[in-house]
C-alpha positions, 0 to 999 in steps of 0.5 A: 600540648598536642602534636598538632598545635606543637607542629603548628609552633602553637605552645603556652607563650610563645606568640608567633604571627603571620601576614595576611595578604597584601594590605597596605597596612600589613595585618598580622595573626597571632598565634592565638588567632588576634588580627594586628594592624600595623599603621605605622608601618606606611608612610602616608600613616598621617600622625594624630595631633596632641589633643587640645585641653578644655582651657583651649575651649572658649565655649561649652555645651553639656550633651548627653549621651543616649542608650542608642549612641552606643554599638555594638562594641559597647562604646559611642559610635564613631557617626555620633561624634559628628551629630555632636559637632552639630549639635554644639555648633549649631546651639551656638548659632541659634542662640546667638541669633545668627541662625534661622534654619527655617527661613534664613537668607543665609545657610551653612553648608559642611564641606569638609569634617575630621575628628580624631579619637583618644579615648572611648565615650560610653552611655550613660557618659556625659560629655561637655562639648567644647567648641572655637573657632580658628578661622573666619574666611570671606563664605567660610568658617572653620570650626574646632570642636573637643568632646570631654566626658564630663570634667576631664580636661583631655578630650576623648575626641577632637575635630573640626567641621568647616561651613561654607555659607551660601544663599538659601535659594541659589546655594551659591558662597555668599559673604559671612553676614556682619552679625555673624562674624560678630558673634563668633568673634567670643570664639576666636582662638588663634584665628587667622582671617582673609 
């Protein structure tokens, strides 16, 4: 070892580390010059919900994932998760009749979105999209969406999106159409109504 990394307290094993700046989440350097963040140091860290299995999943979509899903860290971004919450739901609508994106009086608006991460999803993975619903307001609906690469029953990613329906011309909340709310009631799971 030279004298320099010796005087540094750099030697074969031995994992000293320091604190970056002022972070809300401290960041530390180790010796080997590896960033650690510590997230669960804070406590307004929110905890990650356990991932719900296929079986909690009354619908399905196979999606395949593209060369250009993937970034530059070799996995499936985390934006394209989002476009595959999209693409589950809408199918669904769209192929229960419940959905005319082009001339429909009704349109679902996202308002709100989350997804949690438990595993990497790589091209050329394919990934079958669970989807549900837990909640079916009087202008919304909350969706529940699992991406499980095919033929796992943990999911690699979990989240939700909610759609707030609206008049297409006015974009003011309107009440969920009655043949709307019939078809998403094969996706009820544990709902809640108001």
């Amino acid at each position: 070892m030279s004298q320099r990394s010796a005087q540094a307290g750099h030697c074969y094993g031995e994992h000293r580390s320091r604190t970056i700046g002022k972070a809300l989440h401290p960041v530390t350097m180790s010796a080997h010059g590896n960033l650690n963040l510590n997230l669960t140091s804070h406590p307004a860290t929110m905890s990650k919900p356990a991932p719900a299995e296929r079986s909690a999943y009354p619908h399905f979509l196979p999606i395949t994932t593209r060369w250009m899903d993937n970034d530059v860290y070799g996995h499936v971004n985390n934006v394209i998760y989002y476009s595959y919450f999209d693409t589950v739901v809408n199918e669904y609508l769209v192929r229960a009749g419940v959905l005319d994106f082009e001339h429909g009086a009704t349109i679902g608006l996202v308002v709100e979105t989350h997804c949690n991460y438990f595993a990497p999803l790589v091209f050329p993975d394919r990934i079958e999209a669970g989807l549900r619903v837990v909640r079916l307001g009087t202008t919304s609906v909350r969706y529940e969406v699992g991406l499980f690469r095919e033929g796992s029953d943990q999911p690699a990613a979990q989240g939700h999106f909610v759609h707030v329906y609206v008049d297409r011309a006015t974009r003011r909340p309107v009440s969920l159409p009655d043949k709307l709310r019939a078809a998403l009631q094969p996706l009820a799971v544990d709902m809640w109504t108001e």
